[in-house]
Every structure is written in C-alpha cells, then in structure tokens.
N, C-alpha and C positions, 0 to 999 in steps of 0.2 A: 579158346579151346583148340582151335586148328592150330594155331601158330605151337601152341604145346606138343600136339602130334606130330608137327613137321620137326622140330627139334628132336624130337625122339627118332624119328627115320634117319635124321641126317647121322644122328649117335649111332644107331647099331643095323640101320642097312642101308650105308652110302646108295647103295647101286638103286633105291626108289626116290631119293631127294626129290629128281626132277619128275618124277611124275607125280608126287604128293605136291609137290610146288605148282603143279598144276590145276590139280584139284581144285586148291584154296582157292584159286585167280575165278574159277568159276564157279564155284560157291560163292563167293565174293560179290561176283557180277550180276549173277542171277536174284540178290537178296536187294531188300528194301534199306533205305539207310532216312535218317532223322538227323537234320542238321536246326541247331538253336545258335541266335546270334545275337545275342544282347545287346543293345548300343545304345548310348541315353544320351543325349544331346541338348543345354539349354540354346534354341537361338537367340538371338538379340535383339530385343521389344522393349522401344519407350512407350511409356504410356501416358496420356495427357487428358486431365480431368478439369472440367468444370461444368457448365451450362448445357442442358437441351437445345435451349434456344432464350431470345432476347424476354425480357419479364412481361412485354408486349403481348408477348404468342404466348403466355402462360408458362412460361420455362422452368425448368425445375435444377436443382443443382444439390451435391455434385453427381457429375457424371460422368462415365469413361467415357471420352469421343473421339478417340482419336487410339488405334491398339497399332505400332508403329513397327513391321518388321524389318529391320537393316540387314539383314543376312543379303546375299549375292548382291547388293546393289553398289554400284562404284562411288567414288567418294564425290562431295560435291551434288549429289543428287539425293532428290527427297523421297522417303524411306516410304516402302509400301504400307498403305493404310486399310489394313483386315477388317473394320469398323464405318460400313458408308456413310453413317451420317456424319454431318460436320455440325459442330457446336460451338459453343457462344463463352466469353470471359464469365466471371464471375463476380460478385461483392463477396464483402466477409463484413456482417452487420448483427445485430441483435440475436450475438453468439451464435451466426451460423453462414452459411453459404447462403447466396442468392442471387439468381441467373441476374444480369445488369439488363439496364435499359439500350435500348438503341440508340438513346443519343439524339434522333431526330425529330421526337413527337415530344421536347421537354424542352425548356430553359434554364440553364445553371442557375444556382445562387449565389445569390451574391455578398461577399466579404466586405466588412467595413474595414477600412485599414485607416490605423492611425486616431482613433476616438482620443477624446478628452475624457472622458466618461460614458460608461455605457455601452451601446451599441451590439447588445448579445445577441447571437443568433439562435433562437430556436429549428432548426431542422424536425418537422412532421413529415410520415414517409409518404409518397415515395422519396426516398432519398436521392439527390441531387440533382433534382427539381424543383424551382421556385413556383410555388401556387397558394393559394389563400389559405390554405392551413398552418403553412410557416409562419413565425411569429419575432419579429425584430424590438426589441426594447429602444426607449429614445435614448440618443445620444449627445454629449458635447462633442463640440469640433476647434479646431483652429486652421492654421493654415498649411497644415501637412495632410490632415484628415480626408479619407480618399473612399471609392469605391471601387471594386473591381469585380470580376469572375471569380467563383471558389472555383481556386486549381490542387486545394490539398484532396479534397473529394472523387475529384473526377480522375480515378483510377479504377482500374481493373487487374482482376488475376485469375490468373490459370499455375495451375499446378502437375509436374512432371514426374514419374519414378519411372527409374531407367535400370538395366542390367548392363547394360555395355553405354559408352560414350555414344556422343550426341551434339547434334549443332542445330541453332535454330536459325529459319530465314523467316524474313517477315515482307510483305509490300501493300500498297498504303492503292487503291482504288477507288473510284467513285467517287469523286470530287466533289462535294455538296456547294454552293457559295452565293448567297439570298443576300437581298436587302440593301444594306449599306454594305456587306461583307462581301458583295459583289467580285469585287476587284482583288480579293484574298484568295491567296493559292495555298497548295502544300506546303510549302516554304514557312507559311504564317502558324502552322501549327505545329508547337516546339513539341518534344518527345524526349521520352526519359524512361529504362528499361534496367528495373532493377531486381535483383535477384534474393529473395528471405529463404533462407534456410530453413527457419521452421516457423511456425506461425498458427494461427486459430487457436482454440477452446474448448475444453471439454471433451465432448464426440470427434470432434473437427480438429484437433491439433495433428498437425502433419512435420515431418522432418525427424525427428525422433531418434530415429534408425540412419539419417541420412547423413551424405558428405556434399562437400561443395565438388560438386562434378567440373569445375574451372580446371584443375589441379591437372594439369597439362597440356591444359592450351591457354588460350587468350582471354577467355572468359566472357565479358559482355563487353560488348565492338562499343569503342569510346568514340569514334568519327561519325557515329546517328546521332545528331543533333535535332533534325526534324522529319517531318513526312517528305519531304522533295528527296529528302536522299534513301526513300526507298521507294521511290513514286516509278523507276522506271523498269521493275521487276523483282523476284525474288532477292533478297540484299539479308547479308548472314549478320544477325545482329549480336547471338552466341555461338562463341567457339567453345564445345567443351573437349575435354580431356581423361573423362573416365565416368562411369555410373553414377548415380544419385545413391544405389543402395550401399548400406555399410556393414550393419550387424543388420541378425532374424529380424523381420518384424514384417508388419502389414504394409498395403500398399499405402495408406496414407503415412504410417510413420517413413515410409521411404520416399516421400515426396519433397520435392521443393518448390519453393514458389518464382512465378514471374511476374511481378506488377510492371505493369505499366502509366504512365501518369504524362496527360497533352496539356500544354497552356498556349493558348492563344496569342501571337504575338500583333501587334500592328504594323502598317504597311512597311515595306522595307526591314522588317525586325526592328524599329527604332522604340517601340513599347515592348517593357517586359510582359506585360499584360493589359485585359483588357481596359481599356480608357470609356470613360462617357463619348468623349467626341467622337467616337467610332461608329454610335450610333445604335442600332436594331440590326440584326440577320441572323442567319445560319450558319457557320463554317464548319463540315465535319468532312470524314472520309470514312473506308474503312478498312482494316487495320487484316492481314489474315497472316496466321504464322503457320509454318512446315517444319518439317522434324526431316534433317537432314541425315545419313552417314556423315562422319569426320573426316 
C-alpha cells in the first residue's frame, strides 16, 4: 500500500517524493517483519542391523546397532555412531535371525569328508556346537575318508542400508590360543568376506529394493586372506561406491548382507583345515567392523 502511495506522489506532486520516501523508511523500520526458511536436508546415515548381543547374554536379533552419520567427517575416518550400544553378528536359521554365539563356550562340529556310505550329520540346536544332542549315523570309510571342522557353518552376518556410500573397516583383537593350539596365531585363521544382496525369508527377506553399493569403488578388498592382516588396526575390507538403497521400500528391503566365514588353518597354513593331529584347543579372536566415510 505505501509503495502505491509513493508512486502516486512521484505522478502528480514531484516536489513530496522525497519526503513520502521517507515516510515508508520509517514505517518500514519501526514494524515487525516474519521471516520462514524452509530447508530439508537428508544427511548421510548407514545403518547396520543385527544382534543385541552374543546368544550367551540372551541376544535378541535383528536390530539397529549401529545409526552411522558420515556428514562433516573426512574421508578415511569412521563415521559418527548416534547409537551407543555396539552389537553382535547374526545367524539366519529356522526362518529367522538369531543373535550368534561367542564362539568361546562351544566346539565346532564336526564334517565327515569323503564317506563310503553314510556318515550324515544331524545338527540339534544350539547350532554349531557339538554336544550330545547331535546325532552322526555310521559310516563306511576307505582311504581318503577324513574328519575335519564344519567350516560351511561357522559364519555370521550382519546386514547394512545406506543412503549415501560407504566403506567398511574391520580388525581382528583378542587373541584366544589353548591347548595344543597354543602356538596358533592370527595368521591360522583364514577369512572370507562376502557380500548377498538379498537374502532371508518371509518377515526377514531383505534386499529387495537394494543395489550392490560396489558400483564405484572396489568393492570387497581381495588381499584379506586371514586375521593377521587385520590384526594390526582398522584395515578397509569394503570399498563401496554408492548407497545400498535403490527404489521406495523399507529398511530391510534396502539392505544388504555381509557374511563372513573363518576356517582354521595349521601351523604354517600347510592344512587347509583342521587335522586330528592338531589335537584339542581353542583358537578364536574377535572380529569388530566400522562404517567408514569413502
């Protein structure tokens, strides 16, 4: 309405311009003013789901544990975690998630390799744990017929959805080594670090919605061969290259998975797995993975 007035003076009485022009300045100044500034901004959060905790402390799964902000953080460094607790791998078993064991209060079971006949294993849970509930049929043998550690078993996973790229580091502590396994280091326990796109059942199927987040970088670091080559800090096991998510959906359709899977080597790596002659012990570590910026 001013600014109308003052055109009108300027039209038909030059000689008040500057003093209507003045007016407004202080009409202007003297009034209240309402400023709105809309801004919507998504930041950059990986988010990493499995266990409470080990099936030991009663763990429960899945579950967010890990809510990872990448926003201001430089590259090469691990991404701020909004979520204090830290949590545990997972199984995927009798159509569902289930927090894993610790590894330290069980003993593998054992694969018969090479039967002539026979030799089925029944697995009773807890699963991959040898105790008198498991049930082995008899078998034939000849002279290849062997025994070893189940190493198709003794895996774990954890699952990721991302909005922005991502890289993982992983490094390998605690060095457990009993018995006859005494003399076994990190080195003895081989590792393998592989990526499912989608995965589970039912409730539980995840990926759906998702992409392989490799798709500009490197993908899963082919030079981790075992625990010694993360044993002496943070060591970047994936390079990714873009988000896990691809079309709408939930966070478990926009997940992808990370198994991982140890077998036990003998001294020197000269067995691919484990041998009778090696004896009784323990050899475990533990394994912790970070959600880096790219």
């Amino acid at each position: 309405m001013k600014t109308t007035a003052t055109h009108k003076a300027n039209r038909w009485a030059p000689r008040l311009a500057t003093g209507l022009g003045l007016c407004m300045v202080l009409a202007i100044a003297s009034g209240a003013s309402v400023i709105d500034r809309p801004f919507l901004r998504a930041a950059s959060v990986v988010i990493v789901m499995g266990g409470t905790d080990f099936s030991e402390n009663a763990g429960q799964a899945l579950f967010v544990m890990d809510f990872n902000l990448l926003d201001n953080v430089p590259p090469a460094t691990a991404g701020d975690d909004i979520i204090a607790q830290d949590g545990v791998t997972t199984n995927f078993n009798t159509g569902q998630f289930n927090a894993i064991s610790n590894g330290f209060g069980s003993g593998y079971e054992f694969d018969i390799q090479n039967p002539t006949s026979g030799g089925v294993f029944t697995s009773v849970g807890p699963h991959q744990t040898l105790d008198a509930n498991d049930i082995y049929s008899e078998f034939g043998l000849d002279n290849s017929t062997d025994i070893e550690l189940s190493t198709n078993n003794r895996a774990s996973i954890f699952l990721v959805a991302s909005n922005a790229a991502f890289d993982i580091y992983a490094q390998a502590s605690n060095l457990v080594a009993t018995g006859d396994f005494s003399s076994l280091g990190y080195n003895n326990i081989r590792y393998r670090l592989r990526l499912r796109l989608s995965g589970g059942s039912g409730i539980w199927q995840y990926g759906g919605q998702a992409q392989n987040p490799s798709a500009g970088g490197s993908g899963i670091m082919g030079a981790i061969n075992d625990l010694s080559d993360m044993s002496a800090g943070p060591t970047k096991v994936f390079d990714g290259g873009r988000r896990t998510a691809q079309n709408p959906g939930t966070l478990l359709q926009h997940a992808i998975g990370y198994q991982s899977r140890y077998r036990i080597t003998g001294a020197g790596g000269t067995l691919g797995n484990y041998d009778l002659s090696m004896g009784t012990g323990t050899l475990g570590a533990t394994v912790t993975y970070t959600i880096y910026t790219p």
